[in-house]
C-alpha positions as CSV (number, residue, x, y, z in Angstrom):
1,X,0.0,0.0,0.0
2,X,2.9,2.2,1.3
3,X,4.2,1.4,-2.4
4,X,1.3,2.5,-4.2
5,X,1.4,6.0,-3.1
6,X,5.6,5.6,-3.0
7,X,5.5,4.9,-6.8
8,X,2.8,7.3,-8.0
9,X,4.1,10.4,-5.9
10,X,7.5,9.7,-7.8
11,X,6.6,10.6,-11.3
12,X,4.0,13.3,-9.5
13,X,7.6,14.9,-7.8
14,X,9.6,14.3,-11.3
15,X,7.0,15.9,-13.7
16,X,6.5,19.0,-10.8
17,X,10.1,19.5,-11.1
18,X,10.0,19.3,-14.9
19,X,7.0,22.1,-14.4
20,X,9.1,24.3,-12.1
21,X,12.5,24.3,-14.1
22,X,10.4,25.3,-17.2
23,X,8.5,28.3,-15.4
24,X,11.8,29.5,-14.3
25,X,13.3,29.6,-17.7
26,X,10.3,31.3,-18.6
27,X,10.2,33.5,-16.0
28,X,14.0,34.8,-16.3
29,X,13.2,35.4,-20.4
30,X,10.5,37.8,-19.2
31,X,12.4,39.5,-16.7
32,X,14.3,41.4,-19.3
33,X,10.7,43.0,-20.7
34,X,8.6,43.8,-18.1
35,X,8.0,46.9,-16.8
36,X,9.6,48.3,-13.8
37,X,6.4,49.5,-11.7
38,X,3.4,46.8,-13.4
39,X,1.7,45.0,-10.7
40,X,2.1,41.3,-11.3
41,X,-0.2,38.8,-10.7
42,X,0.2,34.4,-10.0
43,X,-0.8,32.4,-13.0
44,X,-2.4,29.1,-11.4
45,X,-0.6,26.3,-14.1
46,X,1.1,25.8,-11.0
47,X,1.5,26.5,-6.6
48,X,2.1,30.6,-6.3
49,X,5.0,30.2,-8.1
50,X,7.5,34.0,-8.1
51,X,9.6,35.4,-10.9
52,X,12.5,36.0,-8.6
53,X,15.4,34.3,-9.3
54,X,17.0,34.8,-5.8
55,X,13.9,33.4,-4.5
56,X,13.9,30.3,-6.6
57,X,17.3,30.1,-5.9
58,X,16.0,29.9,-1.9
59,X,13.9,27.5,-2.3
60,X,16.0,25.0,-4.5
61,X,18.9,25.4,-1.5
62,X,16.4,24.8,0.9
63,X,15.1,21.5,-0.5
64,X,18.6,20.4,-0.5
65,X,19.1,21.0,2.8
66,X,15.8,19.0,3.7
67,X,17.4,16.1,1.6
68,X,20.7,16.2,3.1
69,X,19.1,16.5,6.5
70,X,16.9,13.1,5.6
71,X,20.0,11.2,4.3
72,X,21.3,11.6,8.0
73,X,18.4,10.7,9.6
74,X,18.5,6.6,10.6
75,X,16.1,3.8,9.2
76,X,14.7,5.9,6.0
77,X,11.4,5.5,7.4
78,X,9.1,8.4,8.6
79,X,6.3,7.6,10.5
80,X,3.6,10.1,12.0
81,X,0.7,10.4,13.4
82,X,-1.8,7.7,11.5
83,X,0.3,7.8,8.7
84,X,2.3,5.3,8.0
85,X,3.7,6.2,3.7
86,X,7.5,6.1,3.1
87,X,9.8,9.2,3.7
88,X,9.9,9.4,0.1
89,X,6.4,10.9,0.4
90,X,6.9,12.9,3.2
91,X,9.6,14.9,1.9
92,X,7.6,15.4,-1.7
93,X,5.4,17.4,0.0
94,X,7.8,19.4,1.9
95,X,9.5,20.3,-1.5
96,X,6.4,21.0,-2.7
97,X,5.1,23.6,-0.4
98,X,8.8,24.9,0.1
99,X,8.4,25.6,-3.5
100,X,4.8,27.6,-2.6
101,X,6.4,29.8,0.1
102,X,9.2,30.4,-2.8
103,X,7.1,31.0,-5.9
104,X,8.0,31.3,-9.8
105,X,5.8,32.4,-12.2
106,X,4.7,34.1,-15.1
107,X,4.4,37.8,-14.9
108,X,1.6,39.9,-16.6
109,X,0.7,43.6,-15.6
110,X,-2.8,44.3,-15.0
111,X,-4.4,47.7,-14.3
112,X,-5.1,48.3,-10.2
113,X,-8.7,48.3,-11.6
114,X,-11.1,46.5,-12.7
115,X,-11.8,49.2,-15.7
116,X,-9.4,46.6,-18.2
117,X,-8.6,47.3,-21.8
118,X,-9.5,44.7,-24.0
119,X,-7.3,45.7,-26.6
120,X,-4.5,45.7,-24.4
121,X,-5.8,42.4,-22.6
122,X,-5.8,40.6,-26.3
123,X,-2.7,42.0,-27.5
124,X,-1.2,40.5,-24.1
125,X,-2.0,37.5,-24.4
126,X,-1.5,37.0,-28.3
127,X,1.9,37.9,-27.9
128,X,3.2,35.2,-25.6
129,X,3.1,32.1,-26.9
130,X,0.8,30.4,-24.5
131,X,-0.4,31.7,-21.1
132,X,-2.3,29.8,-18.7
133,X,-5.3,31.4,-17.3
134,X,-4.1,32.9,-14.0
135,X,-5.7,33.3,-10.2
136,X,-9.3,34.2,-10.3
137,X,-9.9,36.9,-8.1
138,X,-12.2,36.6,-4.8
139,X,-13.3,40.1,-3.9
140,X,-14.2,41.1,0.0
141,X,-17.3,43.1,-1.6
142,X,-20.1,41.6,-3.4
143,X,-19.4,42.0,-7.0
144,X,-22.5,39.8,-9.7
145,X,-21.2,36.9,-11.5
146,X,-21.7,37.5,-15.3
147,X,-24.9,36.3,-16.1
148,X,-25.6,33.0,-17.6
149,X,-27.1,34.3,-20.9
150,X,-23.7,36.1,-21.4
151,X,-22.1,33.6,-21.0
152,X,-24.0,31.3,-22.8
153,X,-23.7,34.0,-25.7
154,X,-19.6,34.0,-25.6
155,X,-20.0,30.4,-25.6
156,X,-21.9,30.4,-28.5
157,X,-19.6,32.4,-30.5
158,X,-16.9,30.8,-30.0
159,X,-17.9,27.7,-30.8
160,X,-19.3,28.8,-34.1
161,X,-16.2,30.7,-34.9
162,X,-13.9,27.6,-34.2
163,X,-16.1,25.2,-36.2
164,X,-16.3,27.8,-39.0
165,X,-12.7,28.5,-39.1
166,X,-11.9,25.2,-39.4
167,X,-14.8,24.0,-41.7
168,X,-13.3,26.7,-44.5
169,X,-9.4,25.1,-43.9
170,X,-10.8,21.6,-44.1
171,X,-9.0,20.0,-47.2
172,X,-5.8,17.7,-48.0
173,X,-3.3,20.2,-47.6
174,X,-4.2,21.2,-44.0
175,X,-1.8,20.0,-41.4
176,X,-2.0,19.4,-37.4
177,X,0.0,22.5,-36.7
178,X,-1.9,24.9,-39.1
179,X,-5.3,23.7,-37.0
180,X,-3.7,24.0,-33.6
181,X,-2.4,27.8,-34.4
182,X,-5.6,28.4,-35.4
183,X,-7.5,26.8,-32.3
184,X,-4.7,28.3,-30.1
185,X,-5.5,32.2,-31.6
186,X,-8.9,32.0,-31.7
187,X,-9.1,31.1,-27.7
188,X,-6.3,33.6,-26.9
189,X,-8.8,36.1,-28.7
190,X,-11.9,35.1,-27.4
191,X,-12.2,32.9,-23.9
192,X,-9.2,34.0,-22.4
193,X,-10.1,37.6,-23.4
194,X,-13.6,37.2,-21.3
195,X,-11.7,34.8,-18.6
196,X,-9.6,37.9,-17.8
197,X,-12.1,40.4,-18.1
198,X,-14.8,38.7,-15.4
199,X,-11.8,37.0,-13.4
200,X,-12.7,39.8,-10.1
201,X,-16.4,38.2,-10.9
202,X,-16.3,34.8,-10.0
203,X,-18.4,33.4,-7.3
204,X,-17.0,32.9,-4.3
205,X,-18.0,29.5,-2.7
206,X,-20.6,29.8,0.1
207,X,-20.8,27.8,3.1
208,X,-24.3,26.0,2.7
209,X,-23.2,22.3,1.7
210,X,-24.2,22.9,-1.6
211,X,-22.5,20.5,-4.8
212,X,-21.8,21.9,-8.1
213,X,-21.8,18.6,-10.6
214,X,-20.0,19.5,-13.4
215,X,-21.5,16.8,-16.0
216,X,-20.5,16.9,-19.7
217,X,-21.9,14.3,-21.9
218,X,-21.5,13.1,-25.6
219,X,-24.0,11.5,-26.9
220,X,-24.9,9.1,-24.2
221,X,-27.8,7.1,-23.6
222,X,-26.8,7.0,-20.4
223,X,-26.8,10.0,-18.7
224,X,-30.6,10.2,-18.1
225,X,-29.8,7.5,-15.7
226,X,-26.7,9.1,-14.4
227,X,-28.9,12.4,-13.4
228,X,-31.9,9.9,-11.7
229,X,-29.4,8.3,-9.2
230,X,-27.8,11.3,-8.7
231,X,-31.0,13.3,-7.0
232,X,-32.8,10.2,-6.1
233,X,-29.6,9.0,-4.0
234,X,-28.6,12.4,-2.1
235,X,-28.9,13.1,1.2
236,X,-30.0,17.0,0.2
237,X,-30.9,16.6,-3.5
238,X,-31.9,20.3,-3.1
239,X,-28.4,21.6,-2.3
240,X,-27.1,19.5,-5.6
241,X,-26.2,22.2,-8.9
242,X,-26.0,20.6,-12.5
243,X,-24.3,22.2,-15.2
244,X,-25.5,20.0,-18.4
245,X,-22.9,20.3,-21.0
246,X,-24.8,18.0,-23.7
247,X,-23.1,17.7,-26.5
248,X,-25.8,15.6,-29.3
249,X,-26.8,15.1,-32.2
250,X,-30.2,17.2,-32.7
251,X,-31.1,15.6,-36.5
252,X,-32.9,15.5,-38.4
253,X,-29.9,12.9,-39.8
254,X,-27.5,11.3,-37.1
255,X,-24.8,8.8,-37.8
256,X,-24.4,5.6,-35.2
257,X,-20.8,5.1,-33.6
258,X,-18.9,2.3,-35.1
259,X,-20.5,-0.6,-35.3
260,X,-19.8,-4.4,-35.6
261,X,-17.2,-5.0,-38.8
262,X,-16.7,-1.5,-38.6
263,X,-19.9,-0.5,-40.0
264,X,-21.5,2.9,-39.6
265,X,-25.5,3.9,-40.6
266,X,-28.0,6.4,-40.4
267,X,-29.7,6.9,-36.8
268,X,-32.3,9.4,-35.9
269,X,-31.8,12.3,-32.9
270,X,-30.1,11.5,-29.7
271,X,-31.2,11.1,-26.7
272,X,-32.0,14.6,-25.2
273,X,-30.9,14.0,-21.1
274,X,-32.2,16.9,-19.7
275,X,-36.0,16.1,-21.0
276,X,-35.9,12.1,-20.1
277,X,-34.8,13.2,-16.4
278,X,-37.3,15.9,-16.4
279,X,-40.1,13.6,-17.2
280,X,-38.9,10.7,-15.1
281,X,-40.2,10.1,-11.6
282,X,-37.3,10.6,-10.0
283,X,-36.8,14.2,-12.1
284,X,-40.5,15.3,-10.8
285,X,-39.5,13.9,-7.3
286,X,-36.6,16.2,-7.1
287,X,-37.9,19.4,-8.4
288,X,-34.5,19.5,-9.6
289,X,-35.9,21.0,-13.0
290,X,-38.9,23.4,-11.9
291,X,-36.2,24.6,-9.5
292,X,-33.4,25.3,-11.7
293,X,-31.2,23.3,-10.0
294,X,-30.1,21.9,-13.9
295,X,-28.4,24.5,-16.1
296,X,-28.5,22.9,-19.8
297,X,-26.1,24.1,-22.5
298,X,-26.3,22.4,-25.8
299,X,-23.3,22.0,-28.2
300,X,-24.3,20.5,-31.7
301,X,-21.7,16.9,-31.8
302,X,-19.4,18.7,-34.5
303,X,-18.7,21.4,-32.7
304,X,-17.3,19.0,-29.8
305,X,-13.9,20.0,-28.5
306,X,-13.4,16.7,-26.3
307,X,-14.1,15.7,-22.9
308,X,-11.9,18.3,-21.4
309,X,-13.2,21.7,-23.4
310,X,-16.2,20.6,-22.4
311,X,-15.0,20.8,-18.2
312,X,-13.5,23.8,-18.9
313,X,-16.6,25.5,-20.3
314,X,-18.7,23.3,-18.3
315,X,-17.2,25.1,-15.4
316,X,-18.6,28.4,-16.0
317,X,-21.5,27.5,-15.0
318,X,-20.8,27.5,-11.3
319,X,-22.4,29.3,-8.9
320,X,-21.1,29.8,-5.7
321,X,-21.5,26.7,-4.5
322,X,-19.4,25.2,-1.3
323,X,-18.1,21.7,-3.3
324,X,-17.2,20.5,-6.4
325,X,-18.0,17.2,-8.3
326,X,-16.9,16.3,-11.8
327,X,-18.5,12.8,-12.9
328,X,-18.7,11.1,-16.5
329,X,-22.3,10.8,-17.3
330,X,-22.5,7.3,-17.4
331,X,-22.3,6.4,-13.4
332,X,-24.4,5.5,-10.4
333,X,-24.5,6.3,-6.9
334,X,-25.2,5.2,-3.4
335,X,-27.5,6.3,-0.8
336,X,-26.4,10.0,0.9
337,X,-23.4,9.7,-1.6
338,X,-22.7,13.8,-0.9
339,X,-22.6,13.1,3.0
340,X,-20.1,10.5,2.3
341,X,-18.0,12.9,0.3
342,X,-17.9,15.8,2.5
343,X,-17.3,13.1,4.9
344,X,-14.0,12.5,2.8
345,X,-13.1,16.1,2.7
346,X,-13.2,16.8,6.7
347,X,-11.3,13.4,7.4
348,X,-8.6,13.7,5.1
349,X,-5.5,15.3,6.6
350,X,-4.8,17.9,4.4
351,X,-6.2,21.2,4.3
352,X,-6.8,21.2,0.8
353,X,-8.1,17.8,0.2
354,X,-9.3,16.0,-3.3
355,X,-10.8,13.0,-3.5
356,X,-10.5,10.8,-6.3
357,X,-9.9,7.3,-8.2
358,X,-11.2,5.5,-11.4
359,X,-14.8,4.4,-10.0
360,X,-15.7,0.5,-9.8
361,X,-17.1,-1.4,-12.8
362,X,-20.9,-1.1,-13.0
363,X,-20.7,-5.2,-13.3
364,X,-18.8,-5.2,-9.8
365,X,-20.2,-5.8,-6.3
366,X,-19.5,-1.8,-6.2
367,X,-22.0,-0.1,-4.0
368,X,-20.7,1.0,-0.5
369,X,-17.1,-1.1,-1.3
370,X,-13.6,-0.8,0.2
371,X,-13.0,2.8,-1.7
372,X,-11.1,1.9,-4.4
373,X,-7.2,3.0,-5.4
374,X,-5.1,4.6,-8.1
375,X,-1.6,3.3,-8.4
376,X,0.0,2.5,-11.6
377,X,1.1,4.7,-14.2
378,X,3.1,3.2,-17.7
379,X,4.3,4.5,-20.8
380,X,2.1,3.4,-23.6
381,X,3.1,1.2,-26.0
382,X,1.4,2.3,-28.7
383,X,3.0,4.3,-31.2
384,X,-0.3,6.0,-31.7
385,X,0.1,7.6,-28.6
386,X,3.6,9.3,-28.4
387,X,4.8,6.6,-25.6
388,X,1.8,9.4,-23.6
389,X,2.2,8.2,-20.1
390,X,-1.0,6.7,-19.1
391,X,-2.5,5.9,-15.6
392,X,-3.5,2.0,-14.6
393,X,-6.5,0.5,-13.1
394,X,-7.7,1.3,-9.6
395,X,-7.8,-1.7,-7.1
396,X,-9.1,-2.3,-3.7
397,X,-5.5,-2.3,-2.3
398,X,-7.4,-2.1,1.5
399,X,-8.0,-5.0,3.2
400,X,-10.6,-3.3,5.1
401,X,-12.2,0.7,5.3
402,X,-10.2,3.1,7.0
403,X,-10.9,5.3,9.0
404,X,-9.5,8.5,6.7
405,X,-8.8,8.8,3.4
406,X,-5.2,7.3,2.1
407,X,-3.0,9.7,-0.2
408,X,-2.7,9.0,-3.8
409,X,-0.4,10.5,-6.5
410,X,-3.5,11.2,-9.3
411,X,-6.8,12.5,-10.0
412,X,-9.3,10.8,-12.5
413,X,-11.3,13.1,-14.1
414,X,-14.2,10.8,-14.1
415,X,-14.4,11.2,-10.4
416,X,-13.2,13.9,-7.8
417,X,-14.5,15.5,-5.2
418,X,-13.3,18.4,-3.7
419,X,-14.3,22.1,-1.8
420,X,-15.0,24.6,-5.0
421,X,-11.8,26.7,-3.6
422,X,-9.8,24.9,-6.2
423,X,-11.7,26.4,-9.0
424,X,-10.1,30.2,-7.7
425,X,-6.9,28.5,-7.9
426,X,-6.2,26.1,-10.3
427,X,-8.3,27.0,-13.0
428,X,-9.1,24.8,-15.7
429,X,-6.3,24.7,-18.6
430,X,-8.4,25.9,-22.1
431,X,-5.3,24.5,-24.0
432,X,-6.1,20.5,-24.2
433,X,-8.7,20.4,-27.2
434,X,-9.5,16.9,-28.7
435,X,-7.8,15.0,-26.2
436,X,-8.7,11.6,-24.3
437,X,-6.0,11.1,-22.2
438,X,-3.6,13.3,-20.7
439,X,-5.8,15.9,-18.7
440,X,-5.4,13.6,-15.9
441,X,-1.7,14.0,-15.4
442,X,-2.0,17.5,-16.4
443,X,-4.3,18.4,-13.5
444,X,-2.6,16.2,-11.2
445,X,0.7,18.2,-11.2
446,X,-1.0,21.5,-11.1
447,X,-3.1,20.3,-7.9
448,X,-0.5,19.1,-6.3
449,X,1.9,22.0,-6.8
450,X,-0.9,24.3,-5.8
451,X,-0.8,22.9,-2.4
452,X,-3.6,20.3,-3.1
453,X,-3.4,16.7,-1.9
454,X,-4.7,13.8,-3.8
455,X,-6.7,11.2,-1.3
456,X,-8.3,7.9,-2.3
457,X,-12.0,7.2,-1.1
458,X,-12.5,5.4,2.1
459,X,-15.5,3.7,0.3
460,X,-17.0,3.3,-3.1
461,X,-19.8,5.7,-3.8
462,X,-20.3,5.3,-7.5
463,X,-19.6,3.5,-10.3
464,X,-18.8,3.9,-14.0
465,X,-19.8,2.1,-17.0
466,X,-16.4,1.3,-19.0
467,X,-17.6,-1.0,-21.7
468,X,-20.2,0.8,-24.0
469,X,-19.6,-0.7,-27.4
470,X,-20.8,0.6,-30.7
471,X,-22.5,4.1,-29.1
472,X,-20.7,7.3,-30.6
473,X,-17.3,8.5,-29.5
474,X,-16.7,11.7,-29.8
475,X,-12.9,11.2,-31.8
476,X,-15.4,9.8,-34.7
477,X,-17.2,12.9,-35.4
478,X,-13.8,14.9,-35.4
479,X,-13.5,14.8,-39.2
480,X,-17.4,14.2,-39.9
């Protein structure tokens, strides 16, 4: 078990350090052009990281010192208080915050203000190459999200003008790169431009025990049943927030997924979720919908960015609330499943705790389980995907429930669990279009160098359905 968490938090510590020494490279290139009196401001791709040199140079002397102090310590072997993981682990997270009270980062200047140039904003960000969306502001005084129609409207149009712009350079001649650039201006111009503008407007989480789900869902029949388990199964169904991302198929003519032999045919209109759960008994029990405790967005399936555009836009929706859930929509849950969780969150000994793991198997004896565990990470063999490192199966490594929940080195975006705070500061990356696999380690190493720790569920509260042959995928409407 000890080995588990030894192994994972490893590659965690070698990829943070890869993230650190590129920030500072960064950082010491934009020394030279910044202006003498701009305020800065944190960027969250990473813990507070600063642009000083001599205080990067602090922090690296003083995590040598905390290794050279180890080596002399006898045995190898820390053990505290109800915790029994290797040294190894121990001193990761001291390098890690050591690293937080020493920051490196990015620097942008930014008006003292909230009256922000757009122009200026855009040309900003359009002229470095890539820049992460930074801290989102949490204001002592009241200050009114955007409202949902905006953003619904920015949405919109930038959907349409991705889908558009790369509709008319569709054609043999186009290459991966050209289509990147394009996606990568485009979201400088447009997302970023209102991420920055509305960043002193983001809600700040309120203590009422209220859940924001973030569910996005392609073309899956399955996600009316995901929404029915969710209210019918909660302790307070009326403190639980959706925000719907459906991405379908609307018709009138729909293509299947691939089939058997590789065949694919006319179908009619998916599955609308939002309307089956609204019509459902367990929809009219919950008053979930009459309520507006559902906010539906839908994105046609060729405009489809993948699974992680759609948490980052997803996300917008959030209002305020106290937690944060992010599920695939193709999952069920056990009774008072959001006490259990917030359960999690107080027990865990961290104060900034995330729970997470790759759910059990629908087909499993899953419901109210030894919570299960993420260990394993490889290098894929497939040449497909660029040797991509890629996480392995979670197992019940516990031989019985504990009594808090155990560290672990990753997140699965398929499940976590976590107070909304994160959302301030580690904002979701709007860089990872099209992608399947990667946002896991992605938001694992800017979690943890953020000052978040990764914890394992004590017990099972969900599970996932893995196997859903033949029903659309959204990497086979990419070049529809």
């Amino acid at each position: 078990m000890a080995a588990c968490g030894l192994s994972g938090i490893i590659i965690l510590v070698a990829l943070t350090l890869v993230v650190i020494w590129a920030f500072l490279f960064v950082s010491l290139l934009s020394d030279s052009t910044d202006n003498k009196g701009a305020k800065t401001e944190v960027l969250s791709v990473s813990s507070s990281f600063s642009d000083s040199s001599r205080g990067s140079s602090s922090a690296l002397r003083h995590m040598q010192q905390m290794k050279l102090e180890q080596q002399q310590r006898e045995g190898g072997n820390i053990v505290e208080e109800g915790d029994t993981q290797h040294a190894s682990l121990s001193m990761a997270r001291k390098m890690r915050d050591a690293a937080a009270n020493h920051p490196i980062s990015l620097k942008t200047s930014r008006s003292a203000t909230h009256s922000i140039d757009q122009e200026r904003i855009q040309r900003n960000l359009i002229d470095n190459k890539i820049s992460l969306p930074r801290r989102y502001e949490i204001e002592d005084r009241l200050v009114s999200p955007p409202p949902m129609e905006e953003i619904e409207r920015n949405m919109t149009l930038y959907l349409h003008t991705i889908h558009r712009t790369l509709g008319d350079m569709a054609g043999p001649t186009v290459n991966a790169l050209e289509v990147w650039e394009t996606f990568l201006d485009l979201t400088k111009k447009m997302p970023m431009v209102w991420d920055e503008q509305n960043r002193h407007r983001f809600p700040k989480p309120r203590k009422d025990e209220s859940i924001f789900v973030s569910l996005g869902t392609y073309r899956d029949p399955y996600c009316p049943m995901t929404l029915k388990s969710l209210y019918a199964n909660a302790e307070l169904p009326e403190k639980v927030f959706v925000g719907l991302f459906q991405q379908n198929c609307f018709g009138p003519k729909c293509r299947t997924g691939v089939l058997a032999g590789g065949r694919v045919e006319d179908a009619g209109p998916d599955l609308d979720c939002y309307v089956e759960f609204c019509k459902s008994s367990e929809g009219i029990a919950s008053n979930a919908c009459n309520n507006g405790n559902i906010h539906l967005y839908n994105v046609n399936e060729s405009e489809s960015l993948g699974p992680y555009m759609a948490r980052y836009l997803g996300g917008k929706f959030y209002r305020g609330e106290q937690y944060y859930l992010q599920i695939d929509s193709h999952s069920e849950f056990v009774h008072n499943w959001d006490y259990k969780l917030k359960k999690m969150v107080h027990d865990a000994p961290s104060e900034r705790p995330v729970i997470s793991t790759y759910p059990p198997d629908s087909t499993q004896d899953w419901r109210d389980s030894i919570g299960f565990r993420m260990c394993d990470s490889e290098f894929a063999a497939a040449q497909i995907e660029w040797q991509i490192i890629r996480l392995g199966s979670s197992l019940p490594f516990d031989k019985k429930f504990l009594d808090k929940p155990a560290y672990a080195p990753f997140v699965a975006a398929g499940f976590f669990f976590a107070p909304a705070d994160f959302l301030h500061e580690v904002p979701f990356d709007p860089f990872l279009p099209w992608i399947f696999m990667g946002e896991e380690i992605s938001m694992s190493a800017r979690l943890w160098t953020s000052g978040y720790d990764i914890f394992s569920p004590t017990v099972n509260v969900l599970n996932h359905y893995y196997v859903r042959r033949h029903y659309p995928k959204f990497w086979e409407s990419v070049n529809r």
